[in-house]
C-alpha positions in Angstrom: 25.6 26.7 29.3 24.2 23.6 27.3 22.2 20.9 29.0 23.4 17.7 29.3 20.9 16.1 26.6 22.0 19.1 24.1 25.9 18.0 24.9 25.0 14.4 24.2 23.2 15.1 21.1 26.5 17.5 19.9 28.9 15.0 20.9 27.1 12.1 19.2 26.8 14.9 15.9 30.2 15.4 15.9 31.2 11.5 16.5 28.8 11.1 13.3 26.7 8.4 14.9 23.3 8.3 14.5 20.5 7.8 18.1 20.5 4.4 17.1 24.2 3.4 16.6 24.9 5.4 20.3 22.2 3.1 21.6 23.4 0.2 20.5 26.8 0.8 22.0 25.3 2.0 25.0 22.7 -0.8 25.5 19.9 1.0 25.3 17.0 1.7 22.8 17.0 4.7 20.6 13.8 6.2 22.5 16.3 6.5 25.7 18.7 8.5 23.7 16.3 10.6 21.8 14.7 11.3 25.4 18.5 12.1 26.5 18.7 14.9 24.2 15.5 16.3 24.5 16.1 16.6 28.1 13.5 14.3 28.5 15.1 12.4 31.6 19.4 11.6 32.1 21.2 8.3 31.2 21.0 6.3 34.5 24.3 7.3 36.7 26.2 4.2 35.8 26.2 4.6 32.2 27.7 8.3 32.3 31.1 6.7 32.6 30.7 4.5 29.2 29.4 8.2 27.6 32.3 10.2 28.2 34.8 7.2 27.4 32.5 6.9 24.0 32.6 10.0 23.3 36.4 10.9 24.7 35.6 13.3 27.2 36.2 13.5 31.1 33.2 13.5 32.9 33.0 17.2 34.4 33.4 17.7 30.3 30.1 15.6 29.8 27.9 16.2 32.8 29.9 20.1 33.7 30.0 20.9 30.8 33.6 22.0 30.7 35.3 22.1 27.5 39.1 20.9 27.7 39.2 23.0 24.5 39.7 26.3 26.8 43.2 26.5 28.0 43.0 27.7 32.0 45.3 28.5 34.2 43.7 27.5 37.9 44.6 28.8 40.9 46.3 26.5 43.7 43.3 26.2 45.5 41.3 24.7 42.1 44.0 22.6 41.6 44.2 18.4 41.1 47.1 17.0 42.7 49.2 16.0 39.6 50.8 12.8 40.4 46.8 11.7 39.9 46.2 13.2 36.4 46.5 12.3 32.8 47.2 13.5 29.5 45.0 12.3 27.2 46.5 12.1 23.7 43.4 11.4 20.4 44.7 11.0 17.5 41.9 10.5 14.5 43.1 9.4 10.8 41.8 8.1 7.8 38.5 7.4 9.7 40.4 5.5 12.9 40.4 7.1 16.1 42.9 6.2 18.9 42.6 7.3 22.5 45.6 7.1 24.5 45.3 8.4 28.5 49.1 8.5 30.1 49.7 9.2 33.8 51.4 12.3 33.9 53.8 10.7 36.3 54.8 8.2 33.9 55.6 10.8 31.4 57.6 12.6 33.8 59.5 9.3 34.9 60.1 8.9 30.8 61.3 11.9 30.9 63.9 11.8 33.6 65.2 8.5 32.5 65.4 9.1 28.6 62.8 7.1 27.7 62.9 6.7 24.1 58.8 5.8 24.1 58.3 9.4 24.8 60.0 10.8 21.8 59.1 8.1 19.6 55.4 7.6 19.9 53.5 7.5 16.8 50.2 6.1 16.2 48.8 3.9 13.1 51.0 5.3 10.7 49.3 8.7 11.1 51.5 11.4 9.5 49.6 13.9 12.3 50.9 11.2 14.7 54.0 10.4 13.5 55.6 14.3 12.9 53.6 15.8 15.6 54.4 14.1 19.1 58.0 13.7 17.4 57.9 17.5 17.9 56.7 18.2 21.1 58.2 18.9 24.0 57.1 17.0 27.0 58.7 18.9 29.6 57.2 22.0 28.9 53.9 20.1 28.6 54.9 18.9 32.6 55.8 22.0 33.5 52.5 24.1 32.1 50.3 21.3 33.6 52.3 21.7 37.1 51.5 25.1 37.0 47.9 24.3 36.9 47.4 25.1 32.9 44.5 22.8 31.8 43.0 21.9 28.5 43.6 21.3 25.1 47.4 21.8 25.2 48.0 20.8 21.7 46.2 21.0 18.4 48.1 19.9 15.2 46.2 19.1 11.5 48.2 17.6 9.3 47.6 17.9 5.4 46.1 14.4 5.1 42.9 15.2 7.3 44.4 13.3 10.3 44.8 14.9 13.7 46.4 15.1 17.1 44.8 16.4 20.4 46.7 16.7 23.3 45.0 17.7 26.4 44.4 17.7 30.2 41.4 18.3 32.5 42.0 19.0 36.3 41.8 15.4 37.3 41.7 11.6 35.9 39.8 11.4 33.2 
């Protein structure tokens, strides 16, 4: 498994920000960062919470490790108690990213009242956006998380370049 400095160095890659832009946002010099990914020494405690919101990750994802990517299915004794979790919905177009984290519970209460916001949610005018969570069944998204399935849950690419991740880690991100 990766160190933590080589996961901050390949989330900050993939983010395309440079050390110096990350430091910037995370109030720190550039040296701190390089020394970050060289293993150097670890951001101080309370700045791990800023990295994995930058970055739009959980923290057992940044300091773990785990990759939401890899769907799971945990047993009832690795289990988070549900009605404390949230799907976490990115959505990246035209060079925009939007983060979205929804309770599970107030999906599910959506759902049971007919809700209109949960079939209707688009972001930005993202086609991804737009078509996508128009299409997806939110139930059986309830029902696979209840079941203790974890993870990226949906993936869709749309032909414009924009995106739409759907996923859940076993907790509140």
């Amino acid at each position: 498994m990766a160190s933590l400095g080589t996961r901050i160095g390949e989330y900050r890659r993939q983010k395309n920000v440079t050390q110096e832009q990350l430091a910037e946002a995370m109030g720190v010099t550039s040296q701190a960062v390089s020394k970050w990914e060289n293993d150097i020494c670890c951001p101080d405690i309370s700045l791990m919470p800023k990295l994995a919101d930058y970055f739009g990750v959980s923290l057992d994802v940044l300091i773990r490790g785990e990759r939401p990517e890899s769907v799971r299915l945990l047993d009832e004794s690795q289990r988070a108690d549900t009605s404390k979790m949230v799907l976490r919905i990115l959505v990246h177009s035209q060079g925009n990213e939007v983060k979205v984290n929804l309770p599970l519970p107030l999906i599910k209460a959506g759902i049971e009242m007919g809700a209109p916001f949960v079939q209707t949610m688009h972001f930005g005018g993202s086609s991804a956006g737009t078509a996508s969570l128009n299409q997806i069944d939110w139930s059986a998204i309830i029902k696979l998380v209840e079941s203790g399935v974890i993870g990226k849950l949906v993936e869709v690419k749309a032909d414009d370049g924009s995106t739409v991740d759907i996923f859940v880690d076993n907790g509140v991100s």
